[in-house]
One Martini backbone bead per residue (centre of mass of N, CA, C, O) as a GRO file, in nm:
protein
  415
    1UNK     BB    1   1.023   2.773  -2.291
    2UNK     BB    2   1.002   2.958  -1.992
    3UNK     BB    3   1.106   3.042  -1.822
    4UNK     BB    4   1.105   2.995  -1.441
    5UNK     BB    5   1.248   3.332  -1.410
    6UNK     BB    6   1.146   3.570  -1.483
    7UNK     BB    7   1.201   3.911  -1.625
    8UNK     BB    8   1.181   4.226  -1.585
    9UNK     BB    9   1.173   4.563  -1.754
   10UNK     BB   10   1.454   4.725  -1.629
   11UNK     BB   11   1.635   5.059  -1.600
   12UNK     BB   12   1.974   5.054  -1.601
   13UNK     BB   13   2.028   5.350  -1.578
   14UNK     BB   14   1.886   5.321  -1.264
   15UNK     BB   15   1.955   5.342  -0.966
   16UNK     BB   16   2.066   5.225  -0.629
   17UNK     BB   17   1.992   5.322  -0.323
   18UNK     BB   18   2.097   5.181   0.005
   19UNK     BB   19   1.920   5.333   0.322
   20UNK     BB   20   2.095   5.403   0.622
   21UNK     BB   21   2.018   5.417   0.999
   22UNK     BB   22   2.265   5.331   1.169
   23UNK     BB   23   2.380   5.020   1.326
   24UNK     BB   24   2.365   4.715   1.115
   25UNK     BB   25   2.537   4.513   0.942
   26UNK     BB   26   2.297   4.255   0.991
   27UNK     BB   27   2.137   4.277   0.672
   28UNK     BB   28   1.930   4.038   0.463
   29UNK     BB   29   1.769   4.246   0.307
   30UNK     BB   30   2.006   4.419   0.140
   31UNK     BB   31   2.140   4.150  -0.026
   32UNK     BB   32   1.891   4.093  -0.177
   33UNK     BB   33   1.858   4.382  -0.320
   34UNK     BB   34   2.159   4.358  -0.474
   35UNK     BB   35   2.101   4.109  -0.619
   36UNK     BB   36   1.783   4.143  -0.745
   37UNK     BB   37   1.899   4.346  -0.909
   38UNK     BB   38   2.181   4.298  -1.007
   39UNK     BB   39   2.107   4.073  -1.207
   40UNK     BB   40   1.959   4.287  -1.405
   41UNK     BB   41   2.178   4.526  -1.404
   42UNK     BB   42   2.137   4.707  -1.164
   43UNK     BB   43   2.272   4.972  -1.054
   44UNK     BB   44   2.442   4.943  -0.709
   45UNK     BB   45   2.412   5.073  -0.357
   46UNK     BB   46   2.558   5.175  -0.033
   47UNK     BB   47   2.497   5.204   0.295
   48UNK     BB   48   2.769   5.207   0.558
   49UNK     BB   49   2.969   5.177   0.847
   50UNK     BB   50   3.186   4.990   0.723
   51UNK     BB   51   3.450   4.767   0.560
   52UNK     BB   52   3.264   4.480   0.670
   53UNK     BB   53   2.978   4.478   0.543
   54UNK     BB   54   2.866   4.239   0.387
   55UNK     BB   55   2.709   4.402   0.135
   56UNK     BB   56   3.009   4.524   0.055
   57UNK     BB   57   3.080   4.243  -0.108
   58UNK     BB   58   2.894   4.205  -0.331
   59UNK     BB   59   2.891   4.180  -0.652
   60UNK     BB   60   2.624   4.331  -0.716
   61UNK     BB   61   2.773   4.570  -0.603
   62UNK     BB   62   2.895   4.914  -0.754
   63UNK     BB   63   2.873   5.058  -0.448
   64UNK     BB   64   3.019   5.238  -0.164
   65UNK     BB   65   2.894   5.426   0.150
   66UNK     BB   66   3.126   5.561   0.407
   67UNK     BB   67   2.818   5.630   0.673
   68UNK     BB   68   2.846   5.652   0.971
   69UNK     BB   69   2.550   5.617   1.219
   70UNK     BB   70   2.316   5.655   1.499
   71UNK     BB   71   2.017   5.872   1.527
   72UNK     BB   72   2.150   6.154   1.669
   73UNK     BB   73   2.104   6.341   1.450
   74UNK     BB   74   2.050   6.592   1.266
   75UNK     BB   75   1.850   6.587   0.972
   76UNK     BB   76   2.034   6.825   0.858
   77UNK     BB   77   2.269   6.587   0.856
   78UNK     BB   78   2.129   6.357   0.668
   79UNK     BB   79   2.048   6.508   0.438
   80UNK     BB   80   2.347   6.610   0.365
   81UNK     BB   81   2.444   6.326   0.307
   82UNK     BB   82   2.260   6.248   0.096
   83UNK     BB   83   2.322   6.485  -0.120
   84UNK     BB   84   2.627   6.385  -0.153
   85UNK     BB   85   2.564   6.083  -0.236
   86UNK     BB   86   2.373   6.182  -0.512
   87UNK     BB   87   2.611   6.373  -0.658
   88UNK     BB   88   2.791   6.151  -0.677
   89UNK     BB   89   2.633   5.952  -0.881
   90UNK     BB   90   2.517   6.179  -1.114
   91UNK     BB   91   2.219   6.080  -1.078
   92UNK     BB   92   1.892   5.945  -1.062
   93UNK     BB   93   1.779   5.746  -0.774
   94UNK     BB   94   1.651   5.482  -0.606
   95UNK     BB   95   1.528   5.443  -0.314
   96UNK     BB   96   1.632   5.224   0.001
   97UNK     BB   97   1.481   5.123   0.280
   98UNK     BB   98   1.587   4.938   0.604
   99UNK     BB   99   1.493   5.175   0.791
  100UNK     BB  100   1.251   5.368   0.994
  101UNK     BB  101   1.451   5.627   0.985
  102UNK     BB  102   1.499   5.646   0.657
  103UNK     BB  103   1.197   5.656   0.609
  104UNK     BB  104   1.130   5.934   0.750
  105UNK     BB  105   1.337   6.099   0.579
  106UNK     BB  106   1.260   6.061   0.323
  107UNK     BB  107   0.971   6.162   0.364
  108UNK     BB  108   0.986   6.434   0.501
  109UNK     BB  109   1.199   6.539   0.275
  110UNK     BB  110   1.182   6.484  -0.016
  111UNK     BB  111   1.212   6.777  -0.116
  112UNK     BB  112   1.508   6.808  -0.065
  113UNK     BB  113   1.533   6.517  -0.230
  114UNK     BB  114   1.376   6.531  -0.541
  115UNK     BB  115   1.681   6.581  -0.715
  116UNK     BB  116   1.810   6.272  -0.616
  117UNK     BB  117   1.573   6.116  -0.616
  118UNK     BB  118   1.352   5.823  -0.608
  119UNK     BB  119   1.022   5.893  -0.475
  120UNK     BB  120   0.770   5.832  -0.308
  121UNK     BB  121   0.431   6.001  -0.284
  122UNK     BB  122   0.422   6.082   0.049
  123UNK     BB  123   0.343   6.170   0.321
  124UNK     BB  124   0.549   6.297   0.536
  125UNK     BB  125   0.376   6.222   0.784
  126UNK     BB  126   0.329   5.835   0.757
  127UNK     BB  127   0.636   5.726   0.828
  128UNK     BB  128   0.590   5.819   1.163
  129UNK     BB  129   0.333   5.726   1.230
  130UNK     BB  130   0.425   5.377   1.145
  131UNK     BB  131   0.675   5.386   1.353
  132UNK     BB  132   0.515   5.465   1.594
  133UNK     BB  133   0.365   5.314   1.815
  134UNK     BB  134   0.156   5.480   1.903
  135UNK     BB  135   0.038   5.608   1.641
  136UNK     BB  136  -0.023   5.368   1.540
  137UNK     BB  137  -0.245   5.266   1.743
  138UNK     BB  138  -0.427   5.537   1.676
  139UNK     BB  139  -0.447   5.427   1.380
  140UNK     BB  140  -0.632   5.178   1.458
  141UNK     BB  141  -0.855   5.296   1.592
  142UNK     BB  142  -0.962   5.487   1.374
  143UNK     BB  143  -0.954   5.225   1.158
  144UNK     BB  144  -1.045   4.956   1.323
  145UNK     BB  145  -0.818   4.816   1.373
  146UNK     BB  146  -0.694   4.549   1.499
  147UNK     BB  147  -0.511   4.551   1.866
  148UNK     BB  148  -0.337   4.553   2.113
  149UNK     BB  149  -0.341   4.608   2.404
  150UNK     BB  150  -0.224   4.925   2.540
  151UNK     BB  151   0.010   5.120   2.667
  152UNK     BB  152   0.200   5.419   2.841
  153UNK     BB  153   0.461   5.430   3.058
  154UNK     BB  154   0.650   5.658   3.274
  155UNK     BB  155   0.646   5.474   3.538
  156UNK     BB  156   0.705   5.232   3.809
  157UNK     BB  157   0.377   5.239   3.878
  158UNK     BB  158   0.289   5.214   3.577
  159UNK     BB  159   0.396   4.954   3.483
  160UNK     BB  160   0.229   4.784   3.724
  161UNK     BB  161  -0.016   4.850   3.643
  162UNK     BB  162  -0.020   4.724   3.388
  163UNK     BB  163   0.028   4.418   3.469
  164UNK     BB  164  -0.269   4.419   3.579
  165UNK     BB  165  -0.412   4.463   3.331
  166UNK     BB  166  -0.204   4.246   3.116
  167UNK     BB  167  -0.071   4.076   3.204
  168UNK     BB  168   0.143   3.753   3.205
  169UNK     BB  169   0.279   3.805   2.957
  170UNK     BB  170   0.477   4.113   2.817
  171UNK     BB  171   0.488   4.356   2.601
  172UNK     BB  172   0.808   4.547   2.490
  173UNK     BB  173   0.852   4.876   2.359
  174UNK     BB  174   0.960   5.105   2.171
  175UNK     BB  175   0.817   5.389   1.996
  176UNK     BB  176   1.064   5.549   1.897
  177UNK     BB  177   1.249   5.692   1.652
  178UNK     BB  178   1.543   5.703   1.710
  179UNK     BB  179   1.511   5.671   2.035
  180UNK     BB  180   1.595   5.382   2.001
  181UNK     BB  181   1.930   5.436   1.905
  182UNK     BB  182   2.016   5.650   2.114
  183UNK     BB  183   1.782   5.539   2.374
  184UNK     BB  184   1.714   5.254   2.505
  185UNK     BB  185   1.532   5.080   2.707
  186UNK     BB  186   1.497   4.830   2.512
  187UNK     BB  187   1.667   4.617   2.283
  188UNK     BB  188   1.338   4.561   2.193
  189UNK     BB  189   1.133   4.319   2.152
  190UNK     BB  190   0.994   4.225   2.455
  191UNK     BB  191   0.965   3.977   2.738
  192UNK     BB  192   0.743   3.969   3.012
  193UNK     BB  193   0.720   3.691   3.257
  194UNK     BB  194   0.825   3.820   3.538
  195UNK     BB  195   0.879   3.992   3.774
  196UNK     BB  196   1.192   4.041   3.738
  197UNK     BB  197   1.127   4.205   3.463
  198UNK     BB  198   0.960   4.431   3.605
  199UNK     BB  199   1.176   4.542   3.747
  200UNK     BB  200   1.354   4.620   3.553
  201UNK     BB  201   1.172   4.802   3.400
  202UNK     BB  202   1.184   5.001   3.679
  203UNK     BB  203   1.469   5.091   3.679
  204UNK     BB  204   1.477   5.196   3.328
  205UNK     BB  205   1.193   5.393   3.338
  206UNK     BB  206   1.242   5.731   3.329
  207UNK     BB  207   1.537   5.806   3.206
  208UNK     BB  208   1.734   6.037   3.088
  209UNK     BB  209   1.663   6.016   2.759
  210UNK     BB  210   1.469   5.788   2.755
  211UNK     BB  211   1.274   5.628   2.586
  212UNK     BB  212   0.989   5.512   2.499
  213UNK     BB  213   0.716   5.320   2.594
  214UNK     BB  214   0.560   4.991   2.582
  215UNK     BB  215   0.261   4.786   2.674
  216UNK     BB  216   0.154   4.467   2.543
  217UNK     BB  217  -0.045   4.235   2.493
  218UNK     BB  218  -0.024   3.920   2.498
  219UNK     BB  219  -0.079   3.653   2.257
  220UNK     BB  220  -0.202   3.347   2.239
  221UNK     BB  221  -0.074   3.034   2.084
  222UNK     BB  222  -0.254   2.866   2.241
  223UNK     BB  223  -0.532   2.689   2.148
  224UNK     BB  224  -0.530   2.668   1.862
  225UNK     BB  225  -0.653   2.606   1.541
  226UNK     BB  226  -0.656   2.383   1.371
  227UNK     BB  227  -0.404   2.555   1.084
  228UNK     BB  228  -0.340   2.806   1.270
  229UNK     BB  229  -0.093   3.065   1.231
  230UNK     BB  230   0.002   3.316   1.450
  231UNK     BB  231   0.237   3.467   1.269
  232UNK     BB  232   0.218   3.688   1.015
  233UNK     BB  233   0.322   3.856   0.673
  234UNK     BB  234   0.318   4.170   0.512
  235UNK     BB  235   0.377   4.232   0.175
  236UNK     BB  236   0.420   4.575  -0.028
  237UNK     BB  237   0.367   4.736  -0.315
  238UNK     BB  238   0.257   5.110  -0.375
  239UNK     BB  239   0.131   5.334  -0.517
  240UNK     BB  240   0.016   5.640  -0.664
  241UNK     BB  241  -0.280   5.524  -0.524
  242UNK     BB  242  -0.251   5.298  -0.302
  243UNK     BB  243  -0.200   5.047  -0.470
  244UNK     BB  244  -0.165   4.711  -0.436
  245UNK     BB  245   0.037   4.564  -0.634
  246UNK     BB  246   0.242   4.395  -0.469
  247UNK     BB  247   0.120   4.096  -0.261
  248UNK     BB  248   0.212   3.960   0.030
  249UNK     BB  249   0.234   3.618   0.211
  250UNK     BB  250   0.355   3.518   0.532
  251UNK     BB  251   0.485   3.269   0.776
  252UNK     BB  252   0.589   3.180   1.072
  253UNK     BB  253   0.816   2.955   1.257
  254UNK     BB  254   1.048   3.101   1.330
  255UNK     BB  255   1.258   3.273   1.585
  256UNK     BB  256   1.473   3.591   1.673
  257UNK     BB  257   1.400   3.516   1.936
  258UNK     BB  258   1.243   3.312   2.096
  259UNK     BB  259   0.892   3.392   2.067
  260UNK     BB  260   0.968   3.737   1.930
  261UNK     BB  261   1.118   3.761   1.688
  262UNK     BB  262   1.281   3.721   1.422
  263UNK     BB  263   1.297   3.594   1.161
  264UNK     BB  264   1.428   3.226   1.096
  265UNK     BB  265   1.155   3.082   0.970
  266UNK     BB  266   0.971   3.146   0.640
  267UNK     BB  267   0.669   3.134   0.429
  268UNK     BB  268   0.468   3.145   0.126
  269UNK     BB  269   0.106   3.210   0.166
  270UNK     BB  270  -0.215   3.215   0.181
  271UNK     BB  271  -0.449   3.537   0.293
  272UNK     BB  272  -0.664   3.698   0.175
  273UNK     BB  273  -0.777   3.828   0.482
  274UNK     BB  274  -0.462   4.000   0.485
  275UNK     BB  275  -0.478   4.119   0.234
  276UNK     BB  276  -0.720   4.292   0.229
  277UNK     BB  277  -0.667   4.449   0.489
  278UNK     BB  278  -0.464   4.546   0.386
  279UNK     BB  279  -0.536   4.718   0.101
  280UNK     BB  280  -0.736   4.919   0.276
  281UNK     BB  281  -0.536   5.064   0.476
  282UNK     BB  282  -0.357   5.181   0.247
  283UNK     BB  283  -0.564   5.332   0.137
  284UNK     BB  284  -0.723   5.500   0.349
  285UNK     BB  285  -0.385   5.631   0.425
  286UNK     BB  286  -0.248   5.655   0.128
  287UNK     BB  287  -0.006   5.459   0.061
  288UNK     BB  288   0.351   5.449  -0.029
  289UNK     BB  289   0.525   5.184  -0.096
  290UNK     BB  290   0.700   4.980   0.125
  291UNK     BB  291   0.580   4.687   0.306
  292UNK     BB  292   0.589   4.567   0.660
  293UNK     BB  293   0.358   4.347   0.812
  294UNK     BB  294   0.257   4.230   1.142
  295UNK     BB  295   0.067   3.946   1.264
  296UNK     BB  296  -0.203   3.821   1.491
  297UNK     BB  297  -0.331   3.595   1.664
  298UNK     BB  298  -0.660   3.569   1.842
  299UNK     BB  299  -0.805   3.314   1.993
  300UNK     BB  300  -1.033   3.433   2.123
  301UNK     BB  301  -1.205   3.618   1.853
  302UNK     BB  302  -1.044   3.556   1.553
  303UNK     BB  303  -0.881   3.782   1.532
  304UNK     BB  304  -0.617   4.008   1.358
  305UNK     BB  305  -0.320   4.199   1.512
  306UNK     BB  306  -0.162   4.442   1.471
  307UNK     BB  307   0.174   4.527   1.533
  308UNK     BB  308   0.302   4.611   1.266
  309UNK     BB  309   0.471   4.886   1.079
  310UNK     BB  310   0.696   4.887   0.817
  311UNK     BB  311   0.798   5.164   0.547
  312UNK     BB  312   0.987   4.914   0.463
  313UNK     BB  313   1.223   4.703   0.405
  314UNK     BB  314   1.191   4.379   0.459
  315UNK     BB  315   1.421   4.092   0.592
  316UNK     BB  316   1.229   3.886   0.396
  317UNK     BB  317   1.172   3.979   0.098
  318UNK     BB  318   1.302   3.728  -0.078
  319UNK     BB  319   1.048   3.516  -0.033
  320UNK     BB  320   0.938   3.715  -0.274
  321UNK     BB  321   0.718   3.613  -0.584
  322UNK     BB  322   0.653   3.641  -0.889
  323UNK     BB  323   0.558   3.487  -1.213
  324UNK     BB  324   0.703   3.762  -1.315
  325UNK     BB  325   0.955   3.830  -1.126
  326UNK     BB  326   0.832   4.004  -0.888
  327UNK     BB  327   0.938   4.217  -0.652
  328UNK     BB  328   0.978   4.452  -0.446
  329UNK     BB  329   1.221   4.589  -0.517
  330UNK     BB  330   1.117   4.637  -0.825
  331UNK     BB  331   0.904   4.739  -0.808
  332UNK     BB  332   0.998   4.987  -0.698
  333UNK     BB  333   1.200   5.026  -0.969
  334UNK     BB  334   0.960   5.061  -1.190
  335UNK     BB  335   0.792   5.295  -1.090
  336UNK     BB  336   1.009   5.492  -1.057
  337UNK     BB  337   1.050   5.439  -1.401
  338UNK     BB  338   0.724   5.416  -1.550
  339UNK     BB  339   0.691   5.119  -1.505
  340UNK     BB  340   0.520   4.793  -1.468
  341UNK     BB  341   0.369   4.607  -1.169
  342UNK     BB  342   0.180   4.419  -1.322
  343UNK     BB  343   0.128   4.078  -1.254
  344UNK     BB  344   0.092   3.817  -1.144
  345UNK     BB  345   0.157   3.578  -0.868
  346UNK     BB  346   0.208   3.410  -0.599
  347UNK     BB  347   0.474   3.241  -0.459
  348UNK     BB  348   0.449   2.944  -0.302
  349UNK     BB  349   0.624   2.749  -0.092
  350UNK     BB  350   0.829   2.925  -0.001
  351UNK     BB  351   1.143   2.937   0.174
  352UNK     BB  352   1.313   3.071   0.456
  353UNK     BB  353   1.616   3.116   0.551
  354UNK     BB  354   1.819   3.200   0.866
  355UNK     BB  355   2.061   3.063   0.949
  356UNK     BB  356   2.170   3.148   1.211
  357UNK     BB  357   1.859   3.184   1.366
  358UNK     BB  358   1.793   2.887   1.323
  359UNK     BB  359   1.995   2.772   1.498
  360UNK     BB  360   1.929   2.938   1.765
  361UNK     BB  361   1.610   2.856   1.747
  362UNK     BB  362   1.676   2.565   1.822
  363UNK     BB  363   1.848   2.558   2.047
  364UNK     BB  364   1.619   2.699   2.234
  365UNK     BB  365   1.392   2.459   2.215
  366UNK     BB  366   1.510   2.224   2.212
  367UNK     BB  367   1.246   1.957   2.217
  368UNK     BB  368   1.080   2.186   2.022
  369UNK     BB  369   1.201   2.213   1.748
  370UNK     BB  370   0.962   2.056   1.568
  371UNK     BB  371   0.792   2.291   1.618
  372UNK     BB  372   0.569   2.426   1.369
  373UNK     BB  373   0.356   2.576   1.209
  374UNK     BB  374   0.157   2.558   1.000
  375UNK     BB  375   0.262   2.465   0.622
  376UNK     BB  376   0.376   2.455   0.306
  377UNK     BB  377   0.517   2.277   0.151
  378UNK     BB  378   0.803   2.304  -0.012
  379UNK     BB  379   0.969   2.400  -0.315
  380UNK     BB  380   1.157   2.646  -0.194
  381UNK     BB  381   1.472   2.729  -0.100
  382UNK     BB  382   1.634   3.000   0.092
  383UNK     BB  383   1.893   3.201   0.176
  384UNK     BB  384   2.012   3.490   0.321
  385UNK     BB  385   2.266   3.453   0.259
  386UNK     BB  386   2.352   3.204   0.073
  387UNK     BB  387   2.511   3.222  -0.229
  388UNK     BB  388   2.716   3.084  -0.489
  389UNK     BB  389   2.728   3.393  -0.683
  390UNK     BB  390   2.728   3.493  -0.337
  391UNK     BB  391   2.955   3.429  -0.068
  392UNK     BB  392   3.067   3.655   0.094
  393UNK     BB  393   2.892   3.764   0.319
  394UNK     BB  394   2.847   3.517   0.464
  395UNK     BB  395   3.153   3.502   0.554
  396UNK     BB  396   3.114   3.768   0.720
  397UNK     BB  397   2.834   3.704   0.882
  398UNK     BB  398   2.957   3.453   1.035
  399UNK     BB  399   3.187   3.647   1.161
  400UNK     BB  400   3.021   3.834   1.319
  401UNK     BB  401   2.835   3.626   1.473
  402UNK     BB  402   3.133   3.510   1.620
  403UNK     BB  403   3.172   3.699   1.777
  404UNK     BB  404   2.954   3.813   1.904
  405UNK     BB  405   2.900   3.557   2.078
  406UNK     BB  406   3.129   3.605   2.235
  407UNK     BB  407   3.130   3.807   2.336
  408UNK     BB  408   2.827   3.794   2.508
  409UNK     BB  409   2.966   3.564   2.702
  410UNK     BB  410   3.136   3.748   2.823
  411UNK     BB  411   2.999   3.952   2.952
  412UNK     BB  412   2.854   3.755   3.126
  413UNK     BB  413   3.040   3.633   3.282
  414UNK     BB  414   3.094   3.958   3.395
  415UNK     BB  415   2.809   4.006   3.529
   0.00000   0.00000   0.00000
């Protein structure tokens, strides 16, 4: 009989390098990729910001680069970071970006690394054009793709003008790459649900050196037809003609924060009309490697509409996999290595837990814990921390959640 899950012919002499600009040490999407190749003899290699990252502890990790950044560095000061890190590993590696900032640096920058790295030859400014907020919004205008209605205040007058507009509650979100992370004026994707919330914002907006920020239409998942999920996800890796060789959907069931955050529990489900419109929208723009894009239903209409686009490797993507064993992640290391990423079918009915968001997203929700949008029945679950064969990580990401934890108690109480 075939094995359950095939191994793709890999080849193991060409290393991988996850990398990352900014400061995130809990990230369980870097830890899927040094297992996923890691499991199948590919040299993985990490780069890290302290000696406690999660997946610096990996079995799978053949080595990790100690290179804490900000992303308020000039970027010929990361470039040089990177070239110093490829010098060292002494042959070329597949790059793999985990944050928006890292894939904007690898691809403006390709030419000047691209005798130490294998990266996807994509056009370099399509990669910030895709990670800024705004520049996204213009290019689903440009390519007719369906966006919530958006603004862009600059002034507390400018603010409630917007709320007058899109009224409430209202999503609001930084513009741009590198200035979330030098100056955030909101931590995060942000929902302004009362008045309390848009006078902080009022207060925070436009003060010297703080990112762009937008102010997005909220969609309501109210009154939806039944068995409509309103939140879905597209992964795909593009090759060198812009052709989604790999391309997954699935839904979200949890987030956190709860209501409007990161995944923290979802399935991998089939969605042809989502699948078709990524790989349209791909193929127009050009788009090559891996990619992350977040949709939303909005019931008024019956359209889904692209809320991100995300030019990198996202954090849930080890929820998928094809019939012939091939992830995002693979994709992408078979392609840089002139090997084939075709063949396979997305295996569905897959769930993934992210452990710590789900336990949190659950008790924010109170009685209403068990409301879940449809979706199948699972045939398997993935967790994004644990695995048996490789334990350390979770134990220390779980370690670092109950620090962060207190101190956040302390702060508030301290407030």
């Amino acid at each position: 009989m075939p094995p359950r899950h095939p191994s793709p012919p890999v080849d193991r002499r060409i290393p991988l390098l996850i990398v990352k600009v900014g400061r995130y040490p809990l990230h369980h999407g870097a830890v899927a990729a040094a297992r996923s190749l890691g499991r199948l003899g590919v040299p993985v290699y990490a780069v890290v910001e302290d000696r406690f990252t999660p997946i610096g502890l990996s079995r799978y990790l053949t080595g990790r680069f100690l290179w804490p950044t900000s992303g308020a560095e000039e970027p010929a000061e990361l470039v040089a970071g990177l070239r110093r890190i490829g010098e060292r590993l002494g042959r070329p590696a597949v790059a793999l970006a985990t944050d928006d900032e890292a894939a904007v640096l690898l691809g403006a920058h390709r030419a000047e690394l691209d005798d130490l790295f294998l990266l996807p030859r994509i056009d370099p400014e399509l990669p910030r054009r895709l990670a800024d907020k705004r520049l996204l919004y213009e290019l689903c205008r440009e390519h007719g793709v369906p966006a919530p209605a958006t603004v862009f205040p600059d002034t507390p007058v400018e603010v409630r003008q917007a709320v007058e507009q899109l009224g409430l509650p209202v999503v609001v979100k930084n513009c741009s790459p590198f200035e979330r992370l030098s100056a955030p004026t909101v931590g995060g994707t942000t929902v302004l649900r009362d008045r309390e919330d848009v006078k902080e914002l009022e207060r925070v907006i436009g003060r010297p050196g703080g990112s762009r920020v937008l102010m997005q239409e909220y969609l309501p998942d109210e009154d939806r037809p039944e068995g409509q999920a309103p939140d879905w996800f597209v992964h795909m890796y593009c090759d060198s003609e812009a052709r989604a060789e790999a391309l997954f959907t699935g839904v979200k069931l949890r987030s956190w924060p709860h209501g409007g955050g990161a995944t923290a529990r979802g399935t991998a489900a089939p969605h042809p009309e989502l699948a078709q419109a990524t790989a349209d929208l791909c193929r127009r723009i050009g788009y090559r490697g891996i990619g992350d894009l977040d949709w939303r239903y909005d019931r008024r209409d019956g359209r889904f509409n692209l809320v991100d686009f995300n030019p990198r490797l996202g954090a849930q993507a080890q929820l998928f996999r094809t019939t012939t064993g091939v992830d995002l992640m693979r994709a992408l290391h078979l392609d840089m290595s002139g090997r084939s990423t075709a063949g396979g079918e997305q295996i569905d009915a897959r769930e993934l837990i992210v452990e710590h968001f789900n336990v949190a997203s659950v008790l924010a929700s109170g009685r209403r814990w068990r409301q879940v949008p449809p979706h199948p029945r699972a045939t398997r679950r993935e967790l994004a921390w644990f695995a048996w064969d490789d334990p350390a990580p979770f134990v220390m990401a779980t370690a670092r959640f109950a620090v962060g934890s207190v101190r956040a108690r302390i702060g508030t109480r301290g407030a």
